[in-house]
C-alpha positions as CSV (number, residue, x, y, z in Angstrom):
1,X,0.0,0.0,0.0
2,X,1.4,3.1,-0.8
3,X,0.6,6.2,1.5
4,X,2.0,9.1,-0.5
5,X,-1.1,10.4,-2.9
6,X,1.8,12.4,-5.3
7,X,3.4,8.6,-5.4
8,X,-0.6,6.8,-6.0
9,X,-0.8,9.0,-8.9
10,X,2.8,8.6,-10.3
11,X,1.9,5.0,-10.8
12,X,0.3,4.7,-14.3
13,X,-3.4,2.7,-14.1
14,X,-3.2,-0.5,-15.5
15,X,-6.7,-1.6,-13.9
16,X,-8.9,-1.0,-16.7
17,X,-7.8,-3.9,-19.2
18,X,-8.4,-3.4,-22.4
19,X,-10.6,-4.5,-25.4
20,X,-9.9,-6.6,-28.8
21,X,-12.3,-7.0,-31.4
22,X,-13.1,-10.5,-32.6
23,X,-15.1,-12.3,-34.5
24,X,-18.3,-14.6,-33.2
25,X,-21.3,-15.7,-35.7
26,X,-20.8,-13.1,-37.9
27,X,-20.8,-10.2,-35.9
28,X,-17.5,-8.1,-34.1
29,X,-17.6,-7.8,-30.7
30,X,-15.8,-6.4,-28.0
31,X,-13.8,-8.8,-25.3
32,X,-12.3,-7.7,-22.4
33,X,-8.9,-8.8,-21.6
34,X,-8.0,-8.3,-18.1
35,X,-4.5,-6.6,-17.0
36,X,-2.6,-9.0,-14.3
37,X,-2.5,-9.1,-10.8
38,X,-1.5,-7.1,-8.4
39,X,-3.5,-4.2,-9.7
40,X,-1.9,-1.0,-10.3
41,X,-2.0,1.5,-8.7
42,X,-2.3,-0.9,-5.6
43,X,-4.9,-1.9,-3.6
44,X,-5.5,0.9,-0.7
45,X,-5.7,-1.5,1.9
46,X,-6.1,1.0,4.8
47,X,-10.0,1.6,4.3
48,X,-10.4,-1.6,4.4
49,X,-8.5,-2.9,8.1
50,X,-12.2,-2.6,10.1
51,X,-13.5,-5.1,7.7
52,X,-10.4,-7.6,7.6
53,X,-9.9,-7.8,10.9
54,X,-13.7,-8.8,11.5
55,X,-13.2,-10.9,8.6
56,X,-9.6,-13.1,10.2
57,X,-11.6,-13.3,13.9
58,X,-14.6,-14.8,11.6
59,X,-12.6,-17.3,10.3
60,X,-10.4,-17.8,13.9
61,X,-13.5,-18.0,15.6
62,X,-15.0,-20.9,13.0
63,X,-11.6,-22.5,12.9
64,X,-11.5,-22.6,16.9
65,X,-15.6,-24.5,17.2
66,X,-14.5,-27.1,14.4
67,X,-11.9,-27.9,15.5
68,X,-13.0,-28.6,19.3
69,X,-16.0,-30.6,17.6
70,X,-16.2,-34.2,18.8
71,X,-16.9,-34.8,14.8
72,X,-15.6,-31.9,13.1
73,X,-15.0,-34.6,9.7
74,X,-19.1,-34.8,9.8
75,X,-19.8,-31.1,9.9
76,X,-17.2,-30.5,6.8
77,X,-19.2,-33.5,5.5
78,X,-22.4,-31.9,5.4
79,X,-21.4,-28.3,5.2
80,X,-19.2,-29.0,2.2
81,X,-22.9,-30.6,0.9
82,X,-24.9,-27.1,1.5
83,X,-22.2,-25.4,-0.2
84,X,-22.7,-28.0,-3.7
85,X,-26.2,-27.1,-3.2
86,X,-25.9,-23.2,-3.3
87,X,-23.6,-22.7,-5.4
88,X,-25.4,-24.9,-8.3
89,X,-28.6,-23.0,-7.7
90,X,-26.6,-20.4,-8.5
91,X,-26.1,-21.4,-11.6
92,X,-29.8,-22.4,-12.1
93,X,-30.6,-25.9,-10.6
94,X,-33.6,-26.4,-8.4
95,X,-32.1,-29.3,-6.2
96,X,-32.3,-28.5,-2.4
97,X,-30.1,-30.0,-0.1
98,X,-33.1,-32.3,0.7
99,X,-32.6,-33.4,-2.8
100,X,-29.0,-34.1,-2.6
101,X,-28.9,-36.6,0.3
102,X,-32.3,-38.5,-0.4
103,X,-30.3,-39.2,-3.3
104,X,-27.0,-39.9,-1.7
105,X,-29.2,-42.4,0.3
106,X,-31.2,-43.8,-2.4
107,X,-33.8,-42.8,-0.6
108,X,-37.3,-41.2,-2.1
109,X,-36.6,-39.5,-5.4
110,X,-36.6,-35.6,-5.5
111,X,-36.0,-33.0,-7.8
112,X,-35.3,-34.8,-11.4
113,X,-32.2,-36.5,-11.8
114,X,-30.0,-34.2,-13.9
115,X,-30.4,-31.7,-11.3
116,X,-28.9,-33.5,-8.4
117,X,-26.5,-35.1,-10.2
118,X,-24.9,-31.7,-11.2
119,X,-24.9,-31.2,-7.4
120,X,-23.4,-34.0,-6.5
121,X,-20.6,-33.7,-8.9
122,X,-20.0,-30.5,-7.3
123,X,-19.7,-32.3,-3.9
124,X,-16.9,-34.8,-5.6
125,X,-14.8,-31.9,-7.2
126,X,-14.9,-30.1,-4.5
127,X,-13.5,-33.2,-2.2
128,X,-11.4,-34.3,-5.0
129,X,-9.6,-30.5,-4.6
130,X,-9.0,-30.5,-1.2
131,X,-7.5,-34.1,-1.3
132,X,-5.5,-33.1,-3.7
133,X,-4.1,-30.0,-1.8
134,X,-2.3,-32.3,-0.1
135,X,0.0,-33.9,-3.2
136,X,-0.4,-30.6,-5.5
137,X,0.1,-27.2,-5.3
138,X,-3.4,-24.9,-6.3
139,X,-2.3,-24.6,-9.9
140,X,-4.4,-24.8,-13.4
141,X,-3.4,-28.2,-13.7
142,X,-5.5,-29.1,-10.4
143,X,-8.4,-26.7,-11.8
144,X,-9.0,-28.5,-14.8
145,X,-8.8,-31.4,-12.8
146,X,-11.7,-30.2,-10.7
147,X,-13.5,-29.0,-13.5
148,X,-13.1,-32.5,-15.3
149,X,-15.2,-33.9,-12.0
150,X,-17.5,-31.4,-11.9
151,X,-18.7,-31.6,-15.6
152,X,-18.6,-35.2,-15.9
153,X,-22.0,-37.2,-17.4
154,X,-24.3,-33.8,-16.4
155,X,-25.6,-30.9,-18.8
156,X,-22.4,-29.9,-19.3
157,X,-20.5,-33.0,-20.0
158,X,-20.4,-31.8,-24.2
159,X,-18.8,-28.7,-22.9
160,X,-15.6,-29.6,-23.0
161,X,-14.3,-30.9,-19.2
162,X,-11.2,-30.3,-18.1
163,X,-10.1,-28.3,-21.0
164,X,-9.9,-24.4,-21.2
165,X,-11.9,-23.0,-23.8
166,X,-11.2,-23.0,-27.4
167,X,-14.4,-20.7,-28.6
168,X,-16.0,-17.4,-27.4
169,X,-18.5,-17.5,-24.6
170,X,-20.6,-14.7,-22.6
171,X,-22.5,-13.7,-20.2
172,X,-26.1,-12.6,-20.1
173,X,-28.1,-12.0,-23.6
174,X,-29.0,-14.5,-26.5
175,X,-25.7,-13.4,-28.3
176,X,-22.5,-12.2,-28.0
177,X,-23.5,-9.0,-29.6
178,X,-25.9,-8.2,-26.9
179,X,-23.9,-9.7,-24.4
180,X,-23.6,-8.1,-20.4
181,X,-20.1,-9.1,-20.6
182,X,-17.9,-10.8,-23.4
183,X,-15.0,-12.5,-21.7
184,X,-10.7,-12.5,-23.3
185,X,-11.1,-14.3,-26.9
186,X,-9.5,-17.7,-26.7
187,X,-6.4,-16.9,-28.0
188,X,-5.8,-14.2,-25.1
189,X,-6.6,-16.8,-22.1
190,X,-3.5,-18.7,-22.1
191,X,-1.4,-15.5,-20.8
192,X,-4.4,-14.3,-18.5
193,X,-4.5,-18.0,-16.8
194,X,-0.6,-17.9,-16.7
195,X,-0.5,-14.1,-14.6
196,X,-3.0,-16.3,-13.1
197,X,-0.8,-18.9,-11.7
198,X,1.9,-16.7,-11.2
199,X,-0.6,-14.4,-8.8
200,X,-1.4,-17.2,-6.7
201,X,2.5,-18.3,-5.4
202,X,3.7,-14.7,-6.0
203,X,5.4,-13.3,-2.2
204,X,6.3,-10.0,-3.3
205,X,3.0,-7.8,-2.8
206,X,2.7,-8.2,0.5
207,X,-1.5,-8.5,0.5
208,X,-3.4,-10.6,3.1
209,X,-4.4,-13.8,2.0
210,X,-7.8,-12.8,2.0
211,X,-7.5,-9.2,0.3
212,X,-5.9,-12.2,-2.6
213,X,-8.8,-14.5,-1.9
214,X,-11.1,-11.6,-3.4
215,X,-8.6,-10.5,-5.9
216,X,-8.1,-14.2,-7.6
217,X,-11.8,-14.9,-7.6
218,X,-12.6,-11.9,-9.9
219,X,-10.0,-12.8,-12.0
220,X,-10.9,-16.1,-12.6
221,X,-14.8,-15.1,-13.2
222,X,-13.3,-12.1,-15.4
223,X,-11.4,-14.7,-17.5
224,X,-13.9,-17.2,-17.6
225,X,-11.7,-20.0,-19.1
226,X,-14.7,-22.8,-19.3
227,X,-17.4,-23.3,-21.9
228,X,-19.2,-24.0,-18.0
229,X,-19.2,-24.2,-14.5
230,X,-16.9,-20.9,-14.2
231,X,-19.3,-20.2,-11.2
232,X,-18.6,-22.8,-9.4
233,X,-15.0,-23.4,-10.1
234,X,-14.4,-19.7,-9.6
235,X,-16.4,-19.6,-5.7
236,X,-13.8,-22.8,-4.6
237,X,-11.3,-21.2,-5.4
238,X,-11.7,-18.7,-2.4
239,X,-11.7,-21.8,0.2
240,X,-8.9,-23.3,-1.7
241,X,-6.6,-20.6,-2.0
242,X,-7.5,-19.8,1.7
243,X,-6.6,-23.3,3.2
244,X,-3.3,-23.2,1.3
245,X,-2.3,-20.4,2.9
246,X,-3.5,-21.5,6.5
247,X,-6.2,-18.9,7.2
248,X,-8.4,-22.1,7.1
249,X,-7.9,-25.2,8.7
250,X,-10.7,-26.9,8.1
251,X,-12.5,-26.0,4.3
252,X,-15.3,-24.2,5.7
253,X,-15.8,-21.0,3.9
254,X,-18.2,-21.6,1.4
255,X,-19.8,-17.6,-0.2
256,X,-22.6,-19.5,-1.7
257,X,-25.5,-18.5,0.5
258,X,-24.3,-14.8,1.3
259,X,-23.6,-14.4,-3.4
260,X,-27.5,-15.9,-3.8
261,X,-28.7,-13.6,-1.0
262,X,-27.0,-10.4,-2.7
263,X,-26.5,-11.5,-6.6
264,X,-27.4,-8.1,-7.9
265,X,-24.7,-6.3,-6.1
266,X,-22.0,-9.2,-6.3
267,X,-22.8,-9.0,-10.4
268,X,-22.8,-5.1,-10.6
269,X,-19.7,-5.0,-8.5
270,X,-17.9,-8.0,-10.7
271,X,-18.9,-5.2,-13.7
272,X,-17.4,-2.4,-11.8
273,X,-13.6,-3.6,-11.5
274,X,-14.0,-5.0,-15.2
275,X,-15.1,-1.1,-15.8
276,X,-13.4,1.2,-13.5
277,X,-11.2,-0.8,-11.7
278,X,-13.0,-0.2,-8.9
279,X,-11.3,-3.0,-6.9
280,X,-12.0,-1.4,-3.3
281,X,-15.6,-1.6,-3.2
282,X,-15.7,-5.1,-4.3
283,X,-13.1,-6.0,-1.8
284,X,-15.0,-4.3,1.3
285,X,-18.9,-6.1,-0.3
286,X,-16.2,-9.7,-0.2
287,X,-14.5,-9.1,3.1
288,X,-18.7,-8.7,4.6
289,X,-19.5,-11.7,2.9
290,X,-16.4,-13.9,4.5
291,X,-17.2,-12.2,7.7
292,X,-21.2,-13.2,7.7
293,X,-20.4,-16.1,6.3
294,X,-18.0,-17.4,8.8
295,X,-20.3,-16.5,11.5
296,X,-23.3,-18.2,9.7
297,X,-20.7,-21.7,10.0
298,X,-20.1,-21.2,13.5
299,X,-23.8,-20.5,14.5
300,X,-24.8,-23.3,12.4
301,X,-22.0,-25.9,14.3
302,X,-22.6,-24.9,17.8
303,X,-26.5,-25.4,17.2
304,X,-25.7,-29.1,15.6
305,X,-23.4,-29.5,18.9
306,X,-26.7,-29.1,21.1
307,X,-28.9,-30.3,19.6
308,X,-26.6,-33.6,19.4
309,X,-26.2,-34.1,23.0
310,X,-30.0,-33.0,23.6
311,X,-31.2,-35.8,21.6
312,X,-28.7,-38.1,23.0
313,X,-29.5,-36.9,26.7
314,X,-33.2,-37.5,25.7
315,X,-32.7,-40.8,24.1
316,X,-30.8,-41.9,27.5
317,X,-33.2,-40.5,29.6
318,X,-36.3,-41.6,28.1
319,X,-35.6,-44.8,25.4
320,X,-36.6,-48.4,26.6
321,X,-34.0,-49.4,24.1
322,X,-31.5,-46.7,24.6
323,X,-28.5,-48.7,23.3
324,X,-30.1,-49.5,19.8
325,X,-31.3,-46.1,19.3
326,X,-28.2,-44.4,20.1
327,X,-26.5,-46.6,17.4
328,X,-29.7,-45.3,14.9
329,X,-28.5,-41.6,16.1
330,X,-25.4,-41.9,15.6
331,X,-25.8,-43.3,12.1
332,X,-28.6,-40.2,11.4
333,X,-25.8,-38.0,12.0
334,X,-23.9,-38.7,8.7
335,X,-27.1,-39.6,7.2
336,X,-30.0,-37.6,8.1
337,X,-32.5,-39.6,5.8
338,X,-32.6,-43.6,6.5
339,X,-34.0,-47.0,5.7
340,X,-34.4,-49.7,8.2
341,X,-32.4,-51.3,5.4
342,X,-30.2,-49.7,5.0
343,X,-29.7,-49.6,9.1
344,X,-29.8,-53.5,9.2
345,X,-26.8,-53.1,6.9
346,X,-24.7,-50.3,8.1
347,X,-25.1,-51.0,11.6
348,X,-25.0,-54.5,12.5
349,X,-28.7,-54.5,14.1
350,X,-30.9,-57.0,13.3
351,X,-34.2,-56.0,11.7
352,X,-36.7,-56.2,14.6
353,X,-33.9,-54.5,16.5
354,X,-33.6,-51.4,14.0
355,X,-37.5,-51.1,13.5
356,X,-37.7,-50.9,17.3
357,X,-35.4,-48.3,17.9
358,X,-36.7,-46.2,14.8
359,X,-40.4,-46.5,16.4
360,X,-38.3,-45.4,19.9
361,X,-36.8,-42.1,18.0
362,X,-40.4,-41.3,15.7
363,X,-42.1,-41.2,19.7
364,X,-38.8,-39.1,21.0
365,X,-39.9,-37.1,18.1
366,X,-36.5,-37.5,17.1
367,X,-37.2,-38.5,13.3
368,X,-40.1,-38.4,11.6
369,X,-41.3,-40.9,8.9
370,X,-41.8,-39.1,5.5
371,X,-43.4,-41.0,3.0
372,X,-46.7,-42.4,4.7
373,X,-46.5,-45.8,3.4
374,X,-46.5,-49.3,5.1
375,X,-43.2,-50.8,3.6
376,X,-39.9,-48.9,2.1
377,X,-40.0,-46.3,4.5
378,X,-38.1,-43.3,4.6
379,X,-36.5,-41.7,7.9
380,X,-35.8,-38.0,8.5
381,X,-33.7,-36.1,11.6
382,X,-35.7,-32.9,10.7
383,X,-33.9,-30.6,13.0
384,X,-31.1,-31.5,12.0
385,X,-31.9,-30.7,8.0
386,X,-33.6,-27.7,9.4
387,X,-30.4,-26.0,10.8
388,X,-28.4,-27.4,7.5
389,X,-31.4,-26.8,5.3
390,X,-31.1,-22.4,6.3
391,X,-31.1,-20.1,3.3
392,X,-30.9,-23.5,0.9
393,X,-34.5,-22.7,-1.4
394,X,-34.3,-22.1,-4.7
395,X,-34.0,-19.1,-6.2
C-alpha cells in the first residue's frame, strides 16, 4: 500500500484492461482482456483494516468451534454438501439439499435427476480439490482437474471438461452481440491464466491472504476460461486458496448463501472492477461476505453441537432401548434420511432391532417418517436438516 497520494498517482493505471475485437457468428464484438494481478495502482488496503480484521476473527472463531467438535469430519461432511447445493442453484438448478442426500441415500426421489447429479458432482470436485491439496500445489493443472469432475456425465458433459476454452462464450443476452459481458477471446486466455498462476505463489505484494482470496476470484470469473461451470469453479477457489495459505484449517468458507442472497450487487460489482477498476468496493462487499459467512458456520456448528447431546441426553433418559437407538442416532448424523435397510446393513442391528429403535426415535420425536407408506420407509432427523437446510431454497 502506498501512503503518498503524489506517489498513487505517479503510478500509471493498469486496472482498466483493455478491449480486442473479434469475431463470433458473424458479428464483431468487444472482449475484455484483463490486466494482471497485483492491480496497479495498488490496492488501498487502509479503508479496508475494520472489515479484515472482522473478517480473520470470523474465520479464527469458525476454525476454533471445528476444530474442538467431537466430529468436526461430519460437519465438513455436510457443510461441504450445502455449499454444492448453493452454489449450483446459482447457476440455475432447483435441487435442495433435501434433494441431494435423499439421493445420496437412495432414498425417495426428489428433484429430477439431472439436477442432483450436477450437485453432487460439485460435492466430488470439490472433495477431490482439497484431497489433492495435499500432493499438489493450487495450480491450473488441479483446476482442470476439478472442472473435469464437476462436468462429468451432467448438462455440461459436451462442454468440454477439463479443458480451457477454445471458442467465445458470454454472459447474459441471446448473443455475443448483446452480451452483459464478453469474456478475453481464446487466443488471449492462455497469458491471462498464466499471470493467473503466477498471482497465486507470488510473495512480493505483501497483501493478506484474504485481500488475494477476493482478488483471484474476480479474476478467474473475469477470464472465464470454461465453456461452464466458471461459477462454481471460480467460488472454490476462495476456500482453496484460503486453506493453502492456513487462514483455514478446516474448508469451511463456502460464499454461496451470502452471493445468492446479494446476486445483484455481487454481479454489478464484478462489472465495476471489469469497468473502472473499482477494486475497493468489491473487496469491502467480499470481506462482509467472509465475515457473515464465517459467523453463519459457526452459529450453524454450535446449534448441531446441542442439539446432538439433547437428543442423546433425551434418548438416555427416556428410550426403553437406549442402546439400539443411540447406534440409529449416531448413524442419522452422517445420514440424516434412513432405511431400516439400510440400518440392518450399516449398523450390525438385526431388523426387529432397528425397527424398534426407529419406532423409539419417531415417539422421542427424534425422526419423523416421511413418506406415509407401510413398507420402504423413509427416515428423516428434521432438525437436524432444518439447521443445514437455512437459506438452501431455490431461487
Amino acid at each position: 500500500m502506498c501512503d503518498n497520494p503524489s506517489m498513487v498517482n505517479a503510478i500509471p493505471n493498469t486496472r482498466l484492461g483493455r478491449y480486442v475485437e473479434t469475431a463470433v457468428g458473424g458479428e464483431i464484438v468487444r472482449a475484455f482482456v484483463p490486466p494482471a494481478l497485483p492491480p496497479s495502482p495498488p490496492i488501498n488496503v487502509l479503508p479496508l483494516l475494520t472489515k479484515l480484521s472482522a473478517a480473520e476473527r470470523a474465520l479464527g472463531r469458525l476454525d476454533g468451534i471445528t476444530m474442538l467438535l467431537p466430529r468436526h469430519d461430519l460437519f465438513l461432511y455436510m457443510y461441504v454438501r450445502k455449499e454444492a447445493v448453493l452454489s449450483s442453484q446459482i447457476e440455475g438448478t432447483q435441487s435442495t439439499l433435501t434433494d441431494l442426500l435423499r439421493f445420496e441415500a437412495a432414498a425417495e426421489a426428489g428433484q429430477p435427476f439431472d439436477d442432483v447429479r450436477e450437485v453432487s458432482n460439485y460435492v466430488d470436485a470439490m472433495m477431490y480439490g482439497l484431497g489433492r491439496l495435499d500432493e499438489l500445489p493450487l495450480s491450473l493443472r488441479l483446476i482442470r482437474e476439478m472442472h473435469a469432475r464437476l462436468m462429468d456425465g451432467n448438462r455440461g458433459g459436451d462442454k468440454n471438461p477439463g479443458e480451457f476454452r477454445r471458442s467465445q462464450n458470454w454472459i447474459g443476452g441471446t448473443r455475443p452481440g448483446n452480451a452483459m459481458f464478453v469474456p478475453a477471446p481464446p487466443n488471449e486466455i492462455d497469458p491471462c491464466l498464466s499471470d493467473l498462476e503466477a498471482f497465486i505463489h507470488e510473495e512480493t505484494s505483501g497483501l493478506p491472504p484474504l485481500i488475494k482470496a477476493g482478488l483471484l476470484h474476480v479474476q478467474f470469473e473475469t477470464i472465464h476460461p470454461f465453456l461452464d461451470g466458471n461459477g462454481r469453479i471460480g467460488r472454490l477457489l476462495i476456500t482453496l486458496y484460503l486453506c493453502t495459505k492456513g487462514s483455514l484449517q478446516a474448508p469451511l468458507l463456502y460464499l454461496s448463501l451470502f452471493l445468492k442472497s446479494h446476486r445483484s450487487v455481487y454481479y454489478a460489482l464484478l462489472q465495476s472492477v471489469r469497468e473502472t477498476g473499482g477494486w475497493e468496493g468489491w473487496l469491502a462487499f467480499f470481506l462482509e461476505g467472509v465475515a457473515e459467512t464465517a459467523n453463519q458456520a459457526f452459529d450453524a456448528a454450535t446449534q448441531i453441537v446441542e442439539l446432538f447431546k439433547a437428543d442423546r441426553d433425551r434418548i438416555t433418559a427416556d428410550s426403553d432401548r437406549a442402546g439400539s437407538s443411540l447406534r440409529v442416532h449416531d448413524w442419522l448424523q452422517s445420514n440424516p434420511f434412513v432405511t431400516s435397510n439400510v440400518l440392518v446393513e450399516q449398523i450390525g442391528l438385526s431388523a426387529p432391532t432397528v425397527n424398534a429403535a426407529l419406532a423409539d426415535l419417531e415417539r422421542l420425536g427424534i425422526v419423523t417418517e416421511i413418506t406415509g407408506k407401510r413398507r420402504n420407509r423413509v427416515f428423516s432427523y428434521k432438525s437436524y436438516l432444518d439447521i443445514l437446510s437455512e437459506g438452501t431454497a431455490p431461487l
